[in-house]
C-alpha positions as CSV (number, residue, x, y, z in Angstrom):
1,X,-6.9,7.4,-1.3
2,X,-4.9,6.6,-4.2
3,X,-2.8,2.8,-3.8
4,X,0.1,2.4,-2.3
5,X,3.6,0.6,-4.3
6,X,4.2,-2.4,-2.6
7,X,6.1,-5.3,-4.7
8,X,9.5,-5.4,-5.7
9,X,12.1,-7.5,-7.4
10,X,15.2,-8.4,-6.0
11,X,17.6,-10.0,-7.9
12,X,15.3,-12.6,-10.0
13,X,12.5,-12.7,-6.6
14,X,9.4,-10.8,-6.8
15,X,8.1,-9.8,-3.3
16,X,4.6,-8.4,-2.3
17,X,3.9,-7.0,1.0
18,X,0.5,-6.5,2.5
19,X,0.3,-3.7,4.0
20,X,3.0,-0.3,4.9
21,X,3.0,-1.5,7.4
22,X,4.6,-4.7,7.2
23,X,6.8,-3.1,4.3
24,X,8.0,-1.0,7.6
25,X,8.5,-4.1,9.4
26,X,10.3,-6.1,7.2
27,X,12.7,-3.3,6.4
28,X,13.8,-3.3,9.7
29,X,17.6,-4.3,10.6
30,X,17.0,-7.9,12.4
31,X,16.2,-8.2,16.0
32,X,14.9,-11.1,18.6
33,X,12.2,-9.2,19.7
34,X,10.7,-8.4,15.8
35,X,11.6,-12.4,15.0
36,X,9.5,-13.9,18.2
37,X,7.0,-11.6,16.8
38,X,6.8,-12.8,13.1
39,X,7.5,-9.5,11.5
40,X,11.1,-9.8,10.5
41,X,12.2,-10.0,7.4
42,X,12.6,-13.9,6.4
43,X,15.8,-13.6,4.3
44,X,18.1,-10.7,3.5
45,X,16.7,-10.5,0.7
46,X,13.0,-10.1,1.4
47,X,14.8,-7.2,3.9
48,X,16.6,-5.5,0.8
49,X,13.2,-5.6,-1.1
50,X,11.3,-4.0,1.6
51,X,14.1,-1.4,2.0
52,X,13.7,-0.8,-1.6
53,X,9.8,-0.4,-1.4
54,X,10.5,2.0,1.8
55,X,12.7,4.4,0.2
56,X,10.4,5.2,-2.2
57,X,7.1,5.5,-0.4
58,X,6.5,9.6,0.3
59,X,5.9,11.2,3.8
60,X,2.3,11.9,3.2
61,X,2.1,8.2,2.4
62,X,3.2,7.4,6.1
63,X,1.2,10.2,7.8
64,X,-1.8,8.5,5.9
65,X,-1.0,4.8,7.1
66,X,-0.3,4.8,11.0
67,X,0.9,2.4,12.4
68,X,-2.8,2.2,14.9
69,X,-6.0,4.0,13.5
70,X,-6.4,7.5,15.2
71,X,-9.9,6.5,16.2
72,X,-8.4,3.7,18.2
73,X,-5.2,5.0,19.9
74,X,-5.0,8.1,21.8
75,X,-0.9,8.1,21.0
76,X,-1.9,8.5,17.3
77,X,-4.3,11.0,18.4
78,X,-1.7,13.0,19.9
79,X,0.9,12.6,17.0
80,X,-1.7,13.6,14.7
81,X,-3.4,16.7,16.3
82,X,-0.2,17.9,17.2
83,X,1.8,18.0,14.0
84,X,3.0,21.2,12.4
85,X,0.8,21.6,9.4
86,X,3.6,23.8,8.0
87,X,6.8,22.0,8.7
88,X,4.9,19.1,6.8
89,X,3.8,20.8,3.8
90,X,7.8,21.4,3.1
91,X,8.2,17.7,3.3
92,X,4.9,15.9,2.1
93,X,5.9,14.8,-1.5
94,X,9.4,14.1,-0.3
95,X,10.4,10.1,-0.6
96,X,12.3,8.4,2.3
97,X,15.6,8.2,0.6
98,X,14.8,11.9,-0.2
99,X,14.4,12.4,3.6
100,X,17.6,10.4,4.0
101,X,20.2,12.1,1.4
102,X,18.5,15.6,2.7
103,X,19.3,14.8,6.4
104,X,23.0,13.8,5.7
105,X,23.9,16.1,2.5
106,X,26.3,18.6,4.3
107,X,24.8,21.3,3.1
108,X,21.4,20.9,5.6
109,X,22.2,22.5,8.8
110,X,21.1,20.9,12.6
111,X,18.6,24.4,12.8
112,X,17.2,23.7,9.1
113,X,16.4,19.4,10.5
114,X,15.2,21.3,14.2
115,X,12.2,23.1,11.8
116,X,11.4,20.4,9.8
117,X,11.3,17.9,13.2
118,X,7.8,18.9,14.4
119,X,6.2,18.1,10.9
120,X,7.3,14.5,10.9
121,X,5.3,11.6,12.3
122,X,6.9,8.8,14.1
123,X,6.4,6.2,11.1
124,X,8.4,8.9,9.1
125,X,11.0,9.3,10.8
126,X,11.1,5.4,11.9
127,X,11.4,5.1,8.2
128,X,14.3,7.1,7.0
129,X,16.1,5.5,10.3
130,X,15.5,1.8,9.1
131,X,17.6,3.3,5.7
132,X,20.2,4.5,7.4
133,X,23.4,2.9,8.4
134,X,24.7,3.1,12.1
135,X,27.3,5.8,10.8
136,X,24.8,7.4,9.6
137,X,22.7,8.0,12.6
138,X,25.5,8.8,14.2
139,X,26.2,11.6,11.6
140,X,22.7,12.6,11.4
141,X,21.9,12.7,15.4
142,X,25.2,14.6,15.8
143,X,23.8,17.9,13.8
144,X,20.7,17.9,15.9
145,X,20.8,19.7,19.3
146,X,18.0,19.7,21.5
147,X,18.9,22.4,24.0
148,X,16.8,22.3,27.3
149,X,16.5,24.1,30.3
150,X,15.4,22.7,34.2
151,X,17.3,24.1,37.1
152,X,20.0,23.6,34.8
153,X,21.0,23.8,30.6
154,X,21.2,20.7,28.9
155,X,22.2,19.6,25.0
156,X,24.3,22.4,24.2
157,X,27.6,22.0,21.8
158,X,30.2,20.3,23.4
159,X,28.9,19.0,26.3
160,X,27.6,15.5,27.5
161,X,26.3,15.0,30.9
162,X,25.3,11.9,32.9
163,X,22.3,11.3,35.0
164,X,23.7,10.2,38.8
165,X,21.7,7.2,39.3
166,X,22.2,6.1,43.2
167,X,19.6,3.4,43.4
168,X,20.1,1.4,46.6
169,X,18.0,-2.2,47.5
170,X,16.4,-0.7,50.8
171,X,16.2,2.8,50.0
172,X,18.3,3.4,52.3
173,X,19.0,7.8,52.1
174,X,22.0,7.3,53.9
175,X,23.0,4.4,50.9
176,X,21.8,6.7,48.3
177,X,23.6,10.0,49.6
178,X,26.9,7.7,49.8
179,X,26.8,7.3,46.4
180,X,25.7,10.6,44.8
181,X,28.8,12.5,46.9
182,X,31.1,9.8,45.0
183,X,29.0,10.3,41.6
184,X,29.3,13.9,41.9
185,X,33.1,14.1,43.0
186,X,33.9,12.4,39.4
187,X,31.5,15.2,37.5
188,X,28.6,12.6,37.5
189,X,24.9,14.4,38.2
190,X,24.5,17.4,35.5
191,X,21.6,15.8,34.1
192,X,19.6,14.7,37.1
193,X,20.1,12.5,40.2
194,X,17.2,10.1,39.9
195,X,17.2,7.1,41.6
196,X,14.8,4.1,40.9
197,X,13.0,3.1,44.6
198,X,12.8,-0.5,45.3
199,X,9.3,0.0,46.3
200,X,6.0,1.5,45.5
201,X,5.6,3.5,49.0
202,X,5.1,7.1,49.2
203,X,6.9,8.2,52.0
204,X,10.5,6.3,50.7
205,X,9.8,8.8,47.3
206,X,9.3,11.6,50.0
207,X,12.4,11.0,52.0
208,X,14.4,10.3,49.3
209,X,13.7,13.8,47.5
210,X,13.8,15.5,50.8
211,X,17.1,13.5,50.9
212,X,19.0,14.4,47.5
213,X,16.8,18.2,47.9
214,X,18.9,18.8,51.1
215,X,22.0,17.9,49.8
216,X,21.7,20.0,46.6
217,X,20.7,23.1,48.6
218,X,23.0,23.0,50.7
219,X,25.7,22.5,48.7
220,X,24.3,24.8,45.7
221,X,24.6,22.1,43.1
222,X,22.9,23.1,40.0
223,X,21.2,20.1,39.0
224,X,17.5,18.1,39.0
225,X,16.3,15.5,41.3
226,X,13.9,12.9,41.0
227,X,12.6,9.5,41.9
228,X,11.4,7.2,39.4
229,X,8.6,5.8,41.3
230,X,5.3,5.7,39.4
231,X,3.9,9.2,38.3
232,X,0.9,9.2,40.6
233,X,3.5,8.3,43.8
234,X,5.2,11.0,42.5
235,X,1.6,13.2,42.5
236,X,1.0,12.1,46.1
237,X,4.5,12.7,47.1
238,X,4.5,16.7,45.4
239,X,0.7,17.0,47.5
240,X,2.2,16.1,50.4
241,X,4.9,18.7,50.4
242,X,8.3,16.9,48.8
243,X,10.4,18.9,46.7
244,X,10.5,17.4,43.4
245,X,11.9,18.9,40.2
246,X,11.4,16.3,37.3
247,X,8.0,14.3,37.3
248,X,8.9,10.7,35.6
249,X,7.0,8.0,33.8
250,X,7.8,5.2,31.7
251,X,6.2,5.3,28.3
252,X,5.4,3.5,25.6
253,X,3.9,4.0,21.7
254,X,0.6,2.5,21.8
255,X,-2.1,3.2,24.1
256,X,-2.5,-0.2,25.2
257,X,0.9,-0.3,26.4
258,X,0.6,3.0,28.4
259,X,-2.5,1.7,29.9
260,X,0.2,-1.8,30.9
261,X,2.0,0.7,32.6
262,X,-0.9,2.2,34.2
263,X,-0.9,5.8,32.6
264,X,-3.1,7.4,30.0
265,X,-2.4,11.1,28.3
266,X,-4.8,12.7,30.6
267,X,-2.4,11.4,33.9
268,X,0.6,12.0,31.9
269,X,-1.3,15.8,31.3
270,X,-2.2,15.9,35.0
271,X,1.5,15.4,35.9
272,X,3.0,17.7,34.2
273,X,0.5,20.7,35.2
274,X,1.2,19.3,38.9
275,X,5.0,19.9,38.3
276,X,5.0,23.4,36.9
277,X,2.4,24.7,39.5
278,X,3.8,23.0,42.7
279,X,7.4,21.6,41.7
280,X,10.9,23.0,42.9
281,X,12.5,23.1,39.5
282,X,12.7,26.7,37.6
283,X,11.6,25.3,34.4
284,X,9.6,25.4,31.6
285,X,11.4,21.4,30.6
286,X,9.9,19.3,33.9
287,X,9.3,15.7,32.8
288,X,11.7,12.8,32.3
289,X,10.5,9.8,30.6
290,X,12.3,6.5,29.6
291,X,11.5,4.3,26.7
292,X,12.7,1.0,25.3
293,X,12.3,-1.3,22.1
294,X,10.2,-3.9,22.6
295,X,8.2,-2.3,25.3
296,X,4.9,-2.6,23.8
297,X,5.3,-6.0,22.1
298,X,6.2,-7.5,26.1
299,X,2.9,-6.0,26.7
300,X,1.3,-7.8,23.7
301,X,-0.5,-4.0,22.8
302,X,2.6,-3.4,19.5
303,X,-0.5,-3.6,17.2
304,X,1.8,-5.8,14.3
305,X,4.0,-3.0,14.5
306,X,7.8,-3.5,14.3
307,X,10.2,-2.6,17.5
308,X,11.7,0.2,16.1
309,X,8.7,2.1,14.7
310,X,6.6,1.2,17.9
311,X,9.5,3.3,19.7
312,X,9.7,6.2,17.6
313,X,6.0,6.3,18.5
314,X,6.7,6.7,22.1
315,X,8.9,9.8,21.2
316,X,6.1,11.2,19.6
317,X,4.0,11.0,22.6
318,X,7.1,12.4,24.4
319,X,7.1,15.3,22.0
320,X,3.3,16.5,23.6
321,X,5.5,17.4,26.9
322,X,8.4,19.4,25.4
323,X,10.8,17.1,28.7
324,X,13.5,17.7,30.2
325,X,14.9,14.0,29.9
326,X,13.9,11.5,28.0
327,X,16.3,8.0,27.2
328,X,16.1,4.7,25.8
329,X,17.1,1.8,28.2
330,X,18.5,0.2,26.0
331,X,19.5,-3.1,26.6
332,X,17.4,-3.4,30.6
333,X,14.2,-5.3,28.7
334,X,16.9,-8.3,28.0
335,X,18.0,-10.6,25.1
336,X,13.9,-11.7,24.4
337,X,14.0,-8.3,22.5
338,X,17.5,-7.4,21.5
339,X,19.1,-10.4,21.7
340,X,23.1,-9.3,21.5
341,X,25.8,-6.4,21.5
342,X,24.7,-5.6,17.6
343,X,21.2,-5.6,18.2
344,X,21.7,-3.4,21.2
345,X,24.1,-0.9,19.9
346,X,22.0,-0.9,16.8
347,X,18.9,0.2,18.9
348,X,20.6,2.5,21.0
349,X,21.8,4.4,17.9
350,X,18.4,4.3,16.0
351,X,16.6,5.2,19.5
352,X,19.2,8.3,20.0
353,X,18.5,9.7,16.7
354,X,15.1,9.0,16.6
355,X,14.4,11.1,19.8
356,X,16.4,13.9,18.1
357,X,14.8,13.9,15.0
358,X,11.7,14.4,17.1
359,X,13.1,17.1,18.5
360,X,13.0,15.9,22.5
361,X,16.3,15.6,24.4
362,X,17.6,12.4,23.7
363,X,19.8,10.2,26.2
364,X,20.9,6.3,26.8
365,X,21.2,3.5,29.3
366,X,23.6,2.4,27.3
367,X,23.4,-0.8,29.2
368,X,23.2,-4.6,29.3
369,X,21.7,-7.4,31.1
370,X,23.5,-10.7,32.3
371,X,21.7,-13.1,30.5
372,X,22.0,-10.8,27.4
373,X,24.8,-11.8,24.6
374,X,27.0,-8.7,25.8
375,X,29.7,-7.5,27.8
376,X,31.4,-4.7,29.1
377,X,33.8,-3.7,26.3
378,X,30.2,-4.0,23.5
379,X,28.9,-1.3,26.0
380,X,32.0,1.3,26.4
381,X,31.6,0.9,22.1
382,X,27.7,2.0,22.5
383,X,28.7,4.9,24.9
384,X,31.0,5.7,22.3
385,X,29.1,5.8,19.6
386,X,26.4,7.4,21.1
387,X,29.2,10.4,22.8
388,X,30.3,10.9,19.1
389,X,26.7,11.2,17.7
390,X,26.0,13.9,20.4
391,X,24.2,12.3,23.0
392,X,22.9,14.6,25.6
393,X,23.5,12.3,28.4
394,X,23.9,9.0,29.7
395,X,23.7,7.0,33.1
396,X,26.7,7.0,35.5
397,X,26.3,4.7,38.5
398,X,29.3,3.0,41.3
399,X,31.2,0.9,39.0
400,X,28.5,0.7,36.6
401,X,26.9,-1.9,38.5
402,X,23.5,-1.6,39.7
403,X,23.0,-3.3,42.7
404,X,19.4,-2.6,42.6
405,X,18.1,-3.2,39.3
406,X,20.6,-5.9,38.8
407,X,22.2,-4.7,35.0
408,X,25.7,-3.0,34.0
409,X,25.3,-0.1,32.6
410,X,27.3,3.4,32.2
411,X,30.0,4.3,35.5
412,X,31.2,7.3,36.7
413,X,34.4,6.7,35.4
414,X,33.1,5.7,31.9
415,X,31.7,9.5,31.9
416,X,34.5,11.1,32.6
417,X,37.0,9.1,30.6
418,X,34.4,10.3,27.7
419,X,34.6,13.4,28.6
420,X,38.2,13.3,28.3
421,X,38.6,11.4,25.4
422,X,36.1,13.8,23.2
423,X,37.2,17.3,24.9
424,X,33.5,17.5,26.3
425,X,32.4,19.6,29.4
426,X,29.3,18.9,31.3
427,X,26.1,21.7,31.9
428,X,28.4,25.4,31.8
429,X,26.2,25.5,35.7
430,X,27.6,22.3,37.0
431,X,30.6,23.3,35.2
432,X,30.9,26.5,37.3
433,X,29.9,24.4,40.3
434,X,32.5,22.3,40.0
435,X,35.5,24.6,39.5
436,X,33.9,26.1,42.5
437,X,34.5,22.6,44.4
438,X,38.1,22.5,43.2
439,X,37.2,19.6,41.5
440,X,37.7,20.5,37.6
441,X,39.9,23.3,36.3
442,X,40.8,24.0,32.4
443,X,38.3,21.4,31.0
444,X,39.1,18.4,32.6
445,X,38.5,16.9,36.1
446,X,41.8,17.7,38.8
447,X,43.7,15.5,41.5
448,X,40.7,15.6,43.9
449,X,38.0,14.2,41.2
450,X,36.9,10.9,42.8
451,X,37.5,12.5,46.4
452,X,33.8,12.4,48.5
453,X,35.4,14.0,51.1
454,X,34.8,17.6,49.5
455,X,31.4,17.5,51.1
456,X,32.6,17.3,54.5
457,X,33.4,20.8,54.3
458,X,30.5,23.4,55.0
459,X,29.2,25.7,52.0
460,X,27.5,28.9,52.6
């Protein structure tokens, strides 16, 4: 295997870097996570230098050098067996910055990035991303649709929807149905209603589908549900007769970091056949997962690998399962790991066009923790950002406060001010659904939006 350029000068100061991948890691935009870790760039300059090394290294290069060894890590094993021998012969001798100028020359159409997508590994396409300003992810993300299809259509042009995210601290379905009517009544839901349970027992994840499952039916709403309790609770719940749509999971981009969360691909496999033989949803997209930088570095399984590079891994793991949903919490694993309202935004736009470039559907928690260096206004800027760069959904919950999970994320009013700000509509089904409800008419939500009281009345 021929050598691999890796020293630079920079204004007068020569600089030598070990390995790809540290050249990957040190070219990355700075973040607390990456600095606690030791893999940050040490001044702006050694960054610039290692940005300068990046953009010339070629893609075969990167599909040579993964982040963990294929014979060690079952994610690489997946990226690598799985990659479309074809889309990657177009692109092997291309450079980063090549990648880069290609992806943002407007001349390259969204279809012409969709076909090149499934021959890129995740250290490629962490790559250009790490040379790329934040306007240009958003421009770059906004040519790429992902278009799926569940009981529902999602990532088409001009539309944005929101997951409905009801969680309540005792599980309470009476608590949780409170709060999808009012989610629903302001166009929140198109995506999924998936609520996080505060426990780990089986029969709450029953009642709670049966729950949100009633309510759909018999009200017609075209939409997913789910609980986000741990995919084998999930697996016991389906066996035992609850009506589930989209099987979820948390995932990560190492193996070791799955096996934190206690999944391997083989479960992950297992789910998903589970799902499309005995799940309520129409189909084929059936699996929601959710990601996050700094996931596998809290889990101490990163492997030396940067933040952002770790999580373009975990889309490529996602890619395996062609989902339904897939998003980035973005600012939930706290200020340890993205420290601020730059690092988060920062994320959330890499993550969001990352995902796309994979070609899964890509949303956000565009969201914050308390303890985090963030507020309220830093997050509507994410959300709008990420609405602009053609997000296919984000969170909506009461006031964008969750009183479960304890973090302030995306409202229901935040979703529909975006919607009216940008001229977007959500899924043309839910669209329907609501005009049918009297609560949207010409594009835009009427009087009775915010009104729970629609679903007193009976629906045949």
């Amino acid at each position: 295997m021929p050598r691999v350029q890796l020293s630079t000068r920079v204004h007068g100061e020569n600089f030598t870097f070990g390995s790809l991948k540290e050249v990957l890691a040190r070219a990355n935009e700075l973040r607390s996570g990456d600095r606690q870790a030791g893999l940050s760039a040490r001044s702006m300059r050694e960054m610039a230098g290692a940005k300068r090394v990046l953009a010339a290294l070629t893609m075969q290069e990167l599909r040579e050098h993964p982040s963990v060894p294929y014979e060690q890590d079952e994610v690489t094993r997946v990226v690598e067996d799985g990659l479309d021998e074809a889309a990657y012969q177009k692109v092997k001798t291309w450079s980063v910055s090549e990648l880069r100028e290609w992806i943002l020359d407007d001349k390259t159409s969204g279809e012409e990035i969709r076909a090149v997508g499934p021959g890129l590994t995740p250290e490629m396409i962490a790559a250009v991303a790490k040379l790329m300003s934040n306007m240009d992810l958003v421009l770059g993300a906004r040519k790429i649709r992902v278009v799926v299809r569940c009981n529902a259509t999602l990532g088409l042009a001009g539309r944005i929807s929101s997951r409905l995210q009801p969680n309540h601290p005792t599980d309470s379905v009476e608590g949780v149905l409170a709060a999808v009517k009012d989610g629903l009544s302001f166009g929140n839901g198109d995506a999924v209603i998936g609520v996080n349970p505060s426990t780990g027992d089986i029969q709450s994840t029953i009642d709670i589908l049966k729950g949100v499952k009633d309510l759909m039916r018999r009200f017609r709403i075209p939409t997913q549900n789910c609980v986000l309790s741990h995919v084998t609770i999930q697996m016991a719940a389906v066996r035992k007769g609850a009506p589930l749509d989209l099987m979820f999971q948390s995932i990560a981009g190492s193996e070791g970091a799955n096996r934190n969360f206690g999944v391997s691909v083989s479960v992950l496999d297992e789910a998903m056949d589970l799902a499309l033989r005995e799940g309520t949803a129409r189909g084929p997209n059936v699996m929601y997962f959710e990601t996050g930088q700094g996931t596998a570095l809290s889990a101490n399984a990163h492997h030396d690998t940067d933040q952002v590079t770790m999580e373009a891994r975990a889309y490529g793991l996602a890619r395996r399962y062609q989902p339904f949903l897939v998003n980035s919490v973005v600012g939930f694993i706290g200020p340890e790991y993205l420290e601020n309202a730059k690092e988060i935004t920062r994320a959330g736009l890499e993550d969001h066009f990352m995902g796309k470039l994979t070609g899964i559907s890509m949303g956000c928690d565009a969201c914050y923790t308390n303890h985090a260096i963030s507020d309220q206004n830093d997050q509507e800027n994410l959300e709008l950002l990420l609405a602009t760069a053609g997000v296919n959904y984000l969170m909506g919950i009461p006031m964008g406060d969750d009183v479960m999970l304890n973090y302030q994320t995306t409202s229901f009013h935040n979703n529909a001010a975006l919607r009216e700000i940008l001229g977007l509509k959500p899924t043309p089904e839910f669209e329907a659904w609501l005009e049918k409800m009297g609560l949207w008419r010409n594009g835009r939500l009427t009087e009775r939006a915010g009104d729970p009281t629609v679903f007193a009345r009976e629906w045949a």
